[in-house]
N, CA, C and O atoms as CSV, one atom per row, in Angstrom:
chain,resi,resn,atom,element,x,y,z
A,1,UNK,N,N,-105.179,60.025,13.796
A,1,UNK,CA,C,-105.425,59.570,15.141
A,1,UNK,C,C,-106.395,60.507,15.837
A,1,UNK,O,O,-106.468,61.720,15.643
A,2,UNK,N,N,-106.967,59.946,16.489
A,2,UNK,CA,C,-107.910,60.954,17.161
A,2,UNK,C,C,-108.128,61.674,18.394
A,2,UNK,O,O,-108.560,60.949,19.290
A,3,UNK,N,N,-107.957,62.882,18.706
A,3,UNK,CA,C,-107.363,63.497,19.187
A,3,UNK,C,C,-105.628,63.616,19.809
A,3,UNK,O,O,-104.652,63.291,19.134
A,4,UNK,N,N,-105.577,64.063,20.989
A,4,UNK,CA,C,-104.191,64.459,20.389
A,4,UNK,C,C,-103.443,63.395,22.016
A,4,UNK,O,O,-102.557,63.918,22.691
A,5,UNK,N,N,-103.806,62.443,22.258
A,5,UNK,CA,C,-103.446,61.643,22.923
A,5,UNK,C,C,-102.221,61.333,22.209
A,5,UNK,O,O,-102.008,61.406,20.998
A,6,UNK,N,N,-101.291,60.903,23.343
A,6,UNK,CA,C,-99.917,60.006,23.072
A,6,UNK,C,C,-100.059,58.329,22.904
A,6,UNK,O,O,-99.942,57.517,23.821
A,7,UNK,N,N,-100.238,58.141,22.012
A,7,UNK,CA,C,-100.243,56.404,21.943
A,7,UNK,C,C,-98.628,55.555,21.968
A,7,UNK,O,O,-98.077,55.409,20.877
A,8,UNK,N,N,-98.016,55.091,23.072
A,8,UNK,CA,C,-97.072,54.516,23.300
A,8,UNK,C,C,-96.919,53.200,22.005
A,8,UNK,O,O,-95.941,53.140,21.259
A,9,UNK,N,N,-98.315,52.031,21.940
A,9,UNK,CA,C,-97.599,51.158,20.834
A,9,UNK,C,C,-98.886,51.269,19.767
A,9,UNK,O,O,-100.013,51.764,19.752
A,10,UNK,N,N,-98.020,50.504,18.894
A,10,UNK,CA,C,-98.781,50.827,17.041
A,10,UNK,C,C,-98.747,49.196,17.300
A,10,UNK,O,O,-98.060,48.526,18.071
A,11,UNK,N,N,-99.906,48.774,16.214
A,11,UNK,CA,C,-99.353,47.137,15.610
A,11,UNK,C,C,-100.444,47.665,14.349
A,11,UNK,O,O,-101.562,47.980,14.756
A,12,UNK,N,N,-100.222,47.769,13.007
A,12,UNK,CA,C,-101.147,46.765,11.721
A,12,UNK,C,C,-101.648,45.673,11.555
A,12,UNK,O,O,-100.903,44.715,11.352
A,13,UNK,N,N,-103.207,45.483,11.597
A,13,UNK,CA,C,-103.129,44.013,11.691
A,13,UNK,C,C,-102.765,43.128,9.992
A,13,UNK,O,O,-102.695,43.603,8.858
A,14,UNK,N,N,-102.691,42.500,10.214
A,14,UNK,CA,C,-101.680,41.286,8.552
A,14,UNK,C,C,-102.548,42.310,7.544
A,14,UNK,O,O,-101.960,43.255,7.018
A,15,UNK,N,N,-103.655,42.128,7.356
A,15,UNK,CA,C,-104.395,42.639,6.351
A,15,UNK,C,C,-104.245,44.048,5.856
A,15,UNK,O,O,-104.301,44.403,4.678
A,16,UNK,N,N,-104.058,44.768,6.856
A,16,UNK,CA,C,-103.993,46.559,6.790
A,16,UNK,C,C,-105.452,47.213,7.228
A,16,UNK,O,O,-105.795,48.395,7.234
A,17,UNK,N,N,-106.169,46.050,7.584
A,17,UNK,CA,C,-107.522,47.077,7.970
A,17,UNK,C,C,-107.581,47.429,8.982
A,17,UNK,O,O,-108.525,48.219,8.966
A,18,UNK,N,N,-107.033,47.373,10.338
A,18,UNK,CA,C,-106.604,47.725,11.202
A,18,UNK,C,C,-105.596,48.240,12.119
A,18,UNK,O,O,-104.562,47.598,11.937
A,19,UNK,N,N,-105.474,48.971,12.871
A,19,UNK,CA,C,-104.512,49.672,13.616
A,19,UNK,C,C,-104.918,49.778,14.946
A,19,UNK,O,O,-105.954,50.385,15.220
A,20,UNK,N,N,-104.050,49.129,16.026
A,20,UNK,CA,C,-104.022,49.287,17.188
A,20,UNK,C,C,-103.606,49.975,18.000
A,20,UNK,O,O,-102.497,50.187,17.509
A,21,UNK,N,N,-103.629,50.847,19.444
A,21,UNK,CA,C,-103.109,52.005,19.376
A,21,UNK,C,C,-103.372,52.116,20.882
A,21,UNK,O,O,-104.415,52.473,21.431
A,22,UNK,N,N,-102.006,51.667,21.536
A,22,UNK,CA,C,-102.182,51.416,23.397
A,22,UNK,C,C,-101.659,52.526,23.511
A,22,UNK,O,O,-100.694,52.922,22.857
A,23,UNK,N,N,-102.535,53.418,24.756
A,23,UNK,CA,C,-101.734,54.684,25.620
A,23,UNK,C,C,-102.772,54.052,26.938
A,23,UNK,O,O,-103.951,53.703,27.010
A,24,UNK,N,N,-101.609,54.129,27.896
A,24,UNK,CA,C,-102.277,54.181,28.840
A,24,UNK,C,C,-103.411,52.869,28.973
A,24,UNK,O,O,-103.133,51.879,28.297
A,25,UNK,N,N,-104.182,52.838,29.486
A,25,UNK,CA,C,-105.137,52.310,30.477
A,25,UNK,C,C,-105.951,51.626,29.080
A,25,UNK,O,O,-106.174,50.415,29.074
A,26,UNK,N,N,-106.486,52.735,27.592
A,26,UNK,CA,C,-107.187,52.391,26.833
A,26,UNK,C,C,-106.022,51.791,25.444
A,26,UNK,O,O,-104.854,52.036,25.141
A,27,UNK,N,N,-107.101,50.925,24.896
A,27,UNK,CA,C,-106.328,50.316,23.675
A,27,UNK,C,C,-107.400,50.291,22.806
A,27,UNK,O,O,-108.362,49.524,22.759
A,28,UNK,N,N,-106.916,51.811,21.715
A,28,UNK,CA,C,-107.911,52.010,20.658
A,28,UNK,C,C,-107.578,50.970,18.959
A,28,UNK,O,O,-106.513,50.494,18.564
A,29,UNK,N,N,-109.030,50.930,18.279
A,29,UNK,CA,C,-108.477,49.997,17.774
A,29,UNK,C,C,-109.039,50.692,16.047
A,29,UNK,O,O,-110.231,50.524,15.792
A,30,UNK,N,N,-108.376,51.246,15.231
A,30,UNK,CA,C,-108.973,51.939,14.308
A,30,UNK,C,C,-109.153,51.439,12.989
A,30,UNK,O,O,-108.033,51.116,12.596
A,31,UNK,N,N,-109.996,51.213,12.114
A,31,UNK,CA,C,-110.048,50.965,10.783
A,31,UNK,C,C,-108.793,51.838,9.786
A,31,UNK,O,O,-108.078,52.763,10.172
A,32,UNK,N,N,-108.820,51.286,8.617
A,32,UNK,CA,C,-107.708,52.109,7.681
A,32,UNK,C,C,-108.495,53.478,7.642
A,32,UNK,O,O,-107.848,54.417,7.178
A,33,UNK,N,N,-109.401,53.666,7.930
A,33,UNK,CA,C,-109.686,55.203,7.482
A,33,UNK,C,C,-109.726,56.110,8.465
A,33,UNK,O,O,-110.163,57.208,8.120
A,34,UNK,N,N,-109.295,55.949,9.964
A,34,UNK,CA,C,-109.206,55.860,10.803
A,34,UNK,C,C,-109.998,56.410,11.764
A,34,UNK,O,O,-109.902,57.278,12.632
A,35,UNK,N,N,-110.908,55.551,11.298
A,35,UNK,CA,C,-112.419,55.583,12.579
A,35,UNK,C,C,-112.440,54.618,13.495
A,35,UNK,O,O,-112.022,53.465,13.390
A,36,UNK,N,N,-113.083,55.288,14.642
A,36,UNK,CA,C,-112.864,53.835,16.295
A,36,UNK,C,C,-113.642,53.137,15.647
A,36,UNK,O,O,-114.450,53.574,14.827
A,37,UNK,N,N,-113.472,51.931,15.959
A,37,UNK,CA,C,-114.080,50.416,15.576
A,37,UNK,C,C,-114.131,49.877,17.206
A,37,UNK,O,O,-115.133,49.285,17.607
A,38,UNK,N,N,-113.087,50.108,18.011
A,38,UNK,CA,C,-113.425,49.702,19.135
A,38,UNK,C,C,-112.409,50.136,20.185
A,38,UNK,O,O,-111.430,50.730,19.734
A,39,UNK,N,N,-112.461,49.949,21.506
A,39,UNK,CA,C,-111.683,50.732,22.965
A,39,UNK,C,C,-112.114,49.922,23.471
A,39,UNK,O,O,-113.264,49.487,23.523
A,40,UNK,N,N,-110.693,49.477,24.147
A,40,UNK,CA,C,-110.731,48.528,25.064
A,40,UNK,C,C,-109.722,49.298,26.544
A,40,UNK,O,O,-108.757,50.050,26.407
A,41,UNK,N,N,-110.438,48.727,28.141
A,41,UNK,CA,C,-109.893,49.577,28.371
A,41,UNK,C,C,-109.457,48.719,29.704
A,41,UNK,O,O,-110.227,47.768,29.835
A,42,UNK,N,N,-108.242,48.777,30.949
A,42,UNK,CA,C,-108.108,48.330,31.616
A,42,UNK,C,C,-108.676,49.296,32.714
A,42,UNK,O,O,-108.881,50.501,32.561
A,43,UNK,N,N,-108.939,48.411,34.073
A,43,UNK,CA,C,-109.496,49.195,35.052
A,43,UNK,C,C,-108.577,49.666,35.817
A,43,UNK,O,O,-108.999,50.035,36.914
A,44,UNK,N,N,-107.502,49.786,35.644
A,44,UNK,CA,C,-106.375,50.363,36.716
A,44,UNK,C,C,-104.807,50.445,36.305
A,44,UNK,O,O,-103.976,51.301,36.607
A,45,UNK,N,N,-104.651,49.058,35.373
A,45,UNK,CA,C,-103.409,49.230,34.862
A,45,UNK,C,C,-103.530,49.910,33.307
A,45,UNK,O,O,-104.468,50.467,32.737
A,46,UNK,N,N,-101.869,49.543,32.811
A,46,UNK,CA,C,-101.335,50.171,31.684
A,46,UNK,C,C,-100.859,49.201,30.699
A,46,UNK,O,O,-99.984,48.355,30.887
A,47,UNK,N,N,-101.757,49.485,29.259
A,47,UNK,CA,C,-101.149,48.289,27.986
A,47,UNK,C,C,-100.328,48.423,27.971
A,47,UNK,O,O,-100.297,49.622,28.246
A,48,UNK,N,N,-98.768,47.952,27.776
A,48,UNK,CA,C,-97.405,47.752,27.464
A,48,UNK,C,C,-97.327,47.355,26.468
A,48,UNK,O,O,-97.577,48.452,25.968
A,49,UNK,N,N,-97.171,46.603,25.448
A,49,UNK,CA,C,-97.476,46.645,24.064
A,49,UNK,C,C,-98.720,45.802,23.295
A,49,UNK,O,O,-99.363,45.004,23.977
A,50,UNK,N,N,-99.044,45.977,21.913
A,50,UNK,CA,C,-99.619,45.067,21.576
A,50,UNK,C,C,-99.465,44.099,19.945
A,50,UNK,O,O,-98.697,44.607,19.129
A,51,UNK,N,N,-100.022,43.059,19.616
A,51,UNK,CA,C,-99.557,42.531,18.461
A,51,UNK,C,C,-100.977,41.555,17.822
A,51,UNK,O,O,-101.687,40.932,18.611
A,52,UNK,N,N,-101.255,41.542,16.240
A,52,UNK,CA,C,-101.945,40.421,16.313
A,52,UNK,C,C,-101.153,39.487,16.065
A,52,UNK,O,O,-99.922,39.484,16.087
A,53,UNK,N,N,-102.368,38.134,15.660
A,53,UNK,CA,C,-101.731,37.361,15.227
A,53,UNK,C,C,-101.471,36.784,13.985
A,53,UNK,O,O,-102.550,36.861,13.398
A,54,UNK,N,N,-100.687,36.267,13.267
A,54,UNK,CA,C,-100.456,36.359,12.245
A,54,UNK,C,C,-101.505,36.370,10.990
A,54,UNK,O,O,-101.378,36.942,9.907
A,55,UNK,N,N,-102.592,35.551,11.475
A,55,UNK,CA,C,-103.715,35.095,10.965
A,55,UNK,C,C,-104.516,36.605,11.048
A,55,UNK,O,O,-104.997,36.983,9.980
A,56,UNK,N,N,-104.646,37.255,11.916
A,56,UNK,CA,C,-105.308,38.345,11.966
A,56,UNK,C,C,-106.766,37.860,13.000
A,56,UNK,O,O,-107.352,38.912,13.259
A,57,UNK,N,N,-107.138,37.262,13.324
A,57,UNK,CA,C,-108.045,36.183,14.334
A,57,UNK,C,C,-107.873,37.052,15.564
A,57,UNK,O,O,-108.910,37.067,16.227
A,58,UNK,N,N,-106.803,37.848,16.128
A,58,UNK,CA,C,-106.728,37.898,17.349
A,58,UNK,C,C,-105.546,39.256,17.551
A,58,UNK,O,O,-104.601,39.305,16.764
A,59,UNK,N,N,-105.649,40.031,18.351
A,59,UNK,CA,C,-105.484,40.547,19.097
A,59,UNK,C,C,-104.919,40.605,19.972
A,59,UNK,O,O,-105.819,40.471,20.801
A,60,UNK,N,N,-103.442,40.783,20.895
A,60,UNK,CA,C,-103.215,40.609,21.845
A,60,UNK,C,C,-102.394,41.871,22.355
A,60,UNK,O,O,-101.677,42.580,21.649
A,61,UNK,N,N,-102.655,42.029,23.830
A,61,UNK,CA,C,-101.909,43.247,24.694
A,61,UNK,C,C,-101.682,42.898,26.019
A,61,UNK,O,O,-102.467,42.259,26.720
A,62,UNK,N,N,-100.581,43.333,26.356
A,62,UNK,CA,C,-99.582,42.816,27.231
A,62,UNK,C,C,-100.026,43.712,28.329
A,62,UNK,O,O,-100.879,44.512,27.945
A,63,UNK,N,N,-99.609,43.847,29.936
A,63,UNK,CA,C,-100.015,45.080,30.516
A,63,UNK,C,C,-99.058,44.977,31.743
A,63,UNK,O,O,-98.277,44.026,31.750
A,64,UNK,N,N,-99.042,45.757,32.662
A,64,UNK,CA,C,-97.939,46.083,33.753
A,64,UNK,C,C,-99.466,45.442,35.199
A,64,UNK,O,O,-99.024,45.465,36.348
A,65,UNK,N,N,-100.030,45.265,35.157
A,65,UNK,CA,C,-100.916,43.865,35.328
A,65,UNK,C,C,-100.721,42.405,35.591
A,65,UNK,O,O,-101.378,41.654,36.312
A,66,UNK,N,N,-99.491,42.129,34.716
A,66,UNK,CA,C,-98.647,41.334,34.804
A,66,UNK,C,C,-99.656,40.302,33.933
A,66,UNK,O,O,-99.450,39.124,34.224
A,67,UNK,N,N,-100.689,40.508,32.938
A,67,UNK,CA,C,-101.492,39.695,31.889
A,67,UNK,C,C,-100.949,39.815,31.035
A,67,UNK,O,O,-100.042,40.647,31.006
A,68,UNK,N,N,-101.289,38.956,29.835
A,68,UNK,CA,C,-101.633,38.884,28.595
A,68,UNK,C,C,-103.150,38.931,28.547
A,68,UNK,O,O,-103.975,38.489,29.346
A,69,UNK,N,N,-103.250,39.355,27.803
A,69,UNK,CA,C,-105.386,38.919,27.123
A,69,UNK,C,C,-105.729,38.926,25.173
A,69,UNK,O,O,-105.398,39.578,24.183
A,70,UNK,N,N,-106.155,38.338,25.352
A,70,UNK,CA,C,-105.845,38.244,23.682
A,70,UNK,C,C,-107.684,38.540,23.462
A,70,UNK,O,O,-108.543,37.954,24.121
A,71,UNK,N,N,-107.952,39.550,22.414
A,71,UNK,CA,C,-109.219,39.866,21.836
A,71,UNK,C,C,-109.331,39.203,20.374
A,71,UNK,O,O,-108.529,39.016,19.460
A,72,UNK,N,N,-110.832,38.908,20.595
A,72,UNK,CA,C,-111.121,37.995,19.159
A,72,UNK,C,C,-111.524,39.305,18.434
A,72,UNK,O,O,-112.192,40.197,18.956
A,73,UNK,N,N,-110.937,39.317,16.905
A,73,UNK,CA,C,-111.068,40.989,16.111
A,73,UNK,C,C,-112.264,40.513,15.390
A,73,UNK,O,O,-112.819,41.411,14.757
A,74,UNK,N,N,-112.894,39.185,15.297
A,74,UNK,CA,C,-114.441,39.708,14.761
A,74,UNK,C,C,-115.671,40.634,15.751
A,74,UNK,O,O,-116.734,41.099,15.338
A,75,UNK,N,N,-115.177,40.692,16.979
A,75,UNK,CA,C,-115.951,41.410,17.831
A,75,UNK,C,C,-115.396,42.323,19.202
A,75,UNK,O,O,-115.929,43.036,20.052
A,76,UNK,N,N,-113.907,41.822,18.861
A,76,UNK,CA,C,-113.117,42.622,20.147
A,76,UNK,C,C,-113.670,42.281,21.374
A,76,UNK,O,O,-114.067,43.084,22.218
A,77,UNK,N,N,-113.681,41.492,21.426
A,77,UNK,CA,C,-114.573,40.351,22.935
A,77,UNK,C,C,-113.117,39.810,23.529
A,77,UNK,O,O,-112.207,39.330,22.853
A,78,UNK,N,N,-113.134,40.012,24.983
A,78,UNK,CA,C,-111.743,39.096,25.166
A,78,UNK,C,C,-111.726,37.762,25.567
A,78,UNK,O,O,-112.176,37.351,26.636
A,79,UNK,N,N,-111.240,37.139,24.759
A,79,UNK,CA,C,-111.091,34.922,24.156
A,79,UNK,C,C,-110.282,34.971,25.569
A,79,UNK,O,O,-111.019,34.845,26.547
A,80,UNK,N,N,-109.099,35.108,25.805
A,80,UNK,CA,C,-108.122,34.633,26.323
A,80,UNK,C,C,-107.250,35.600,27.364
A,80,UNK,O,O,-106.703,36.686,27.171
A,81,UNK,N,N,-107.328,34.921,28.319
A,81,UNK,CA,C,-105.970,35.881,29.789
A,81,UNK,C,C,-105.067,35.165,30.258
A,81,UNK,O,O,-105.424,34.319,31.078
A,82,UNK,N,N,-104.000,35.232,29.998
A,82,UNK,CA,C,-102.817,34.271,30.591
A,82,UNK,C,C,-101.928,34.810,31.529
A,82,UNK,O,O,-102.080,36.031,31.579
A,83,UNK,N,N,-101.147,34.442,32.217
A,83,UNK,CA,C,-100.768,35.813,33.694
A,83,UNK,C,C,-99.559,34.355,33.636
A,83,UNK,O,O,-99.947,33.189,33.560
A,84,UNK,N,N,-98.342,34.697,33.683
A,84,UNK,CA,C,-97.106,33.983,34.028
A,84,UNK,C,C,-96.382,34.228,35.601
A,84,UNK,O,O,-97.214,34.967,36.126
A,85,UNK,N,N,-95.554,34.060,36.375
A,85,UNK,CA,C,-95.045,35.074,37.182
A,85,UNK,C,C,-93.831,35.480,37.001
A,85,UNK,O,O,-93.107,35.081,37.913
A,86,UNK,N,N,-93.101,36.315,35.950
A,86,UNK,CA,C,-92.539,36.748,35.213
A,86,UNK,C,C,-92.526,38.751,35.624
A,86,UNK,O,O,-92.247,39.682,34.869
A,87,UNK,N,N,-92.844,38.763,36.729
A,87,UNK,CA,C,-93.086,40.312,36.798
A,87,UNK,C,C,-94.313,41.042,35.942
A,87,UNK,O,O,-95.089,40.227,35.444
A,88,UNK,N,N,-94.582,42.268,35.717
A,88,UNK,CA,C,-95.015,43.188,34.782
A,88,UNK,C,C,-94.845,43.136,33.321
A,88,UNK,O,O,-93.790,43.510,32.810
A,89,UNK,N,N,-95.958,42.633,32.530
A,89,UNK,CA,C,-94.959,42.396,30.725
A,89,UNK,C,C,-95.113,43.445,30.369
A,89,UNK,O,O,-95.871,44.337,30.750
A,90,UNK,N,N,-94.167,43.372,29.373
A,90,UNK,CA,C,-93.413,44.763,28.899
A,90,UNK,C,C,-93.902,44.689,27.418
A,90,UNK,O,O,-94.384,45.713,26.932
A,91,UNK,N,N,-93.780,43.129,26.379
A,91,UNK,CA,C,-93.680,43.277,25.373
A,91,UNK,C,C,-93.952,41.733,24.909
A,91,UNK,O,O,-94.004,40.734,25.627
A,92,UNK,N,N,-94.126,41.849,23.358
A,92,UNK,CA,C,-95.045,40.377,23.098
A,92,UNK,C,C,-94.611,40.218,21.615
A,92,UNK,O,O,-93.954,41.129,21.112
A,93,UNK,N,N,-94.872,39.335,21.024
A,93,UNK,CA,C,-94.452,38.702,19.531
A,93,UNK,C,C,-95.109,37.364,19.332
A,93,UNK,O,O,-94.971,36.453,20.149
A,94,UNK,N,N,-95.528,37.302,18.693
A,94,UNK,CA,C,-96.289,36.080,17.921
A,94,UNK,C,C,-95.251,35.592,16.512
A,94,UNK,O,O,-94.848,36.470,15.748
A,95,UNK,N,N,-94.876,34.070,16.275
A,95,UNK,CA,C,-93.871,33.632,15.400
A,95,UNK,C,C,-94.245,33.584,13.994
A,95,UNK,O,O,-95.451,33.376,13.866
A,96,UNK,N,N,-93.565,33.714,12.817
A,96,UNK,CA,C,-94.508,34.213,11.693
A,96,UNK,C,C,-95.417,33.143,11.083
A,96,UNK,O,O,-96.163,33.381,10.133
A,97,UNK,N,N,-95.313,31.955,11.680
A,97,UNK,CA,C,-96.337,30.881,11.279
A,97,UNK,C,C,-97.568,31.042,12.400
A,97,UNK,O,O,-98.535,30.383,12.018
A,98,UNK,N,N,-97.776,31.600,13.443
A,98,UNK,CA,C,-98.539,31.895,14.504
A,98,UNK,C,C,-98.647,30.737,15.305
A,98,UNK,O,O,-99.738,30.450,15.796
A,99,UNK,N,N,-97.192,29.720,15.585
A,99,UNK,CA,C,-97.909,28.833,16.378
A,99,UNK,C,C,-97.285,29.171,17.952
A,99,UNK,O,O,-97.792,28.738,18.987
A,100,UNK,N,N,-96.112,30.012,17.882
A,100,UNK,CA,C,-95.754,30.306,19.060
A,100,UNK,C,C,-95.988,32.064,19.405
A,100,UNK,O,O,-96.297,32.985,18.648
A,101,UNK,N,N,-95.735,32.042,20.657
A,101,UNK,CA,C,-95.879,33.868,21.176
A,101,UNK,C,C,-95.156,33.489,22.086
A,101,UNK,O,O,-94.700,32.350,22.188
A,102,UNK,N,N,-94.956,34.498,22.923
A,102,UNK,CA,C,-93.464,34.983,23.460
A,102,UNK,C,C,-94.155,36.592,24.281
A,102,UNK,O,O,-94.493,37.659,23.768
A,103,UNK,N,N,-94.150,36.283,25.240
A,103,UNK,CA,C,-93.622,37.934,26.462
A,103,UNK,C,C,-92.378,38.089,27.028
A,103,UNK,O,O,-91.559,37.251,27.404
A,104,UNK,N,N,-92.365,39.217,27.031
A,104,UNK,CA,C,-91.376,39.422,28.202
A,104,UNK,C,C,-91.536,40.258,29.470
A,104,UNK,O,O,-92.126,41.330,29.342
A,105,UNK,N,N,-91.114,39.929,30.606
A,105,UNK,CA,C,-91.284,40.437,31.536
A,105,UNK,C,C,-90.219,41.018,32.417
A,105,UNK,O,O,-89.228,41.279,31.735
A,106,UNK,N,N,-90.021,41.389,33.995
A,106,UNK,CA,C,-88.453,41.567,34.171
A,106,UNK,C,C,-87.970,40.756,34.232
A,106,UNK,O,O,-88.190,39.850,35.037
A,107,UNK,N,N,-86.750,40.808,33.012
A,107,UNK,CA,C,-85.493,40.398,32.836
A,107,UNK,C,C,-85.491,38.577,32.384
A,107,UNK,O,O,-84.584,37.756,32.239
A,108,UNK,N,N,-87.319,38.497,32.246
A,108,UNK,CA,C,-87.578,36.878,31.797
A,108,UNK,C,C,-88.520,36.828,31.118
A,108,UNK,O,O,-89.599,37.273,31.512
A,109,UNK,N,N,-88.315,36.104,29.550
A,109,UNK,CA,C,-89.313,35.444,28.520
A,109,UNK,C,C,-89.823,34.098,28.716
A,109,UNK,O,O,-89.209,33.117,29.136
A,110,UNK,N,N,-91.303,34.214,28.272
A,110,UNK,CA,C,-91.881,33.376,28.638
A,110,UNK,C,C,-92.351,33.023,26.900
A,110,UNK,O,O,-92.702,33.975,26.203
A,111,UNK,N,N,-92.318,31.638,26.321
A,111,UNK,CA,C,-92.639,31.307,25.384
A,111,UNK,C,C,-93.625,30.295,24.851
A,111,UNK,O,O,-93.276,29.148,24.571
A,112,UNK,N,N,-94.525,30.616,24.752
A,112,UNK,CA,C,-95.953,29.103,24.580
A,112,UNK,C,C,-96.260,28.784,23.219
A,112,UNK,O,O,-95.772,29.404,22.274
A,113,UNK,N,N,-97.070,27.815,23.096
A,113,UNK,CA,C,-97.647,26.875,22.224
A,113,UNK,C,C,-99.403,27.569,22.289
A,113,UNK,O,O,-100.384,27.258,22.963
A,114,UNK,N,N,-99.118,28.812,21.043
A,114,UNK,CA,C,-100.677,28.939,20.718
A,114,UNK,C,C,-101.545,27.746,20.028
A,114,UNK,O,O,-101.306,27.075,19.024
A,115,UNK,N,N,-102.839,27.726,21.098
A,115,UNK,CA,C,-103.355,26.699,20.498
A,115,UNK,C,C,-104.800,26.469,20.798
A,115,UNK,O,O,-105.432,25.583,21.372
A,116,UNK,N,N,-105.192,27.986,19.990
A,116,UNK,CA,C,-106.568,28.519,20.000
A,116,UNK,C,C,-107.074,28.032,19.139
A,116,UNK,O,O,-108.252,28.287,18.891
């Protein structure tokens, strides 16, 4: 990892060529050998976790923002922002066929129909 930052969440993406790596504000995104490939960064809030998707297509991180945003991993461009009113999300999961995802927020999950 590079330097000696605290990274709160990990995700692998399906394949193993990637590693995601939220602290704070930035969400680094590292190859297996573990060189930046890319930083993504919010302007004020904090990633809360992150996950791809099963397919490996995508990217997603949750934030105290009260978003979702999902990044396309051929270019780390962000596809998609979804905002529930569910409070601050905390945490996220994609289903192992990738057709559903799931946040949670305070004390309420919110569950959709991916259909990117």
């Amino acid at each position: 990892m590079p330097g000696m930052m605290h990274y709160g969440r990990l995700a692998w993406s399906p394949d193993g060529r990637h590693l995601a790596a939220a602290s704070g504000a930035s969400l680094t995104v590292l190859d297996s050998h573990g060189e930046i490939v890319a930083r993504l960064r919010l302007p004020s809030k904090y990633y809360q976790d992150v996950a791809f998707t099963p397919c490996g297509r995508f990217l997603a991180a949750v934030s105290n923002e009260k978003t979702l945003k999902v990044y396309e991993t051929a270019s780390w461009s962000l596809r998609h922002e979804l905002a529930w009113e569910i409070g601050p999300l905390k945490t996220l999961a994609f289903s192992p066929d990738g057709m559903l995802g799931a946040a949670s927020g305070t004390r309420k999950i919110v569950v959709w129909d991916i259909d990117w």
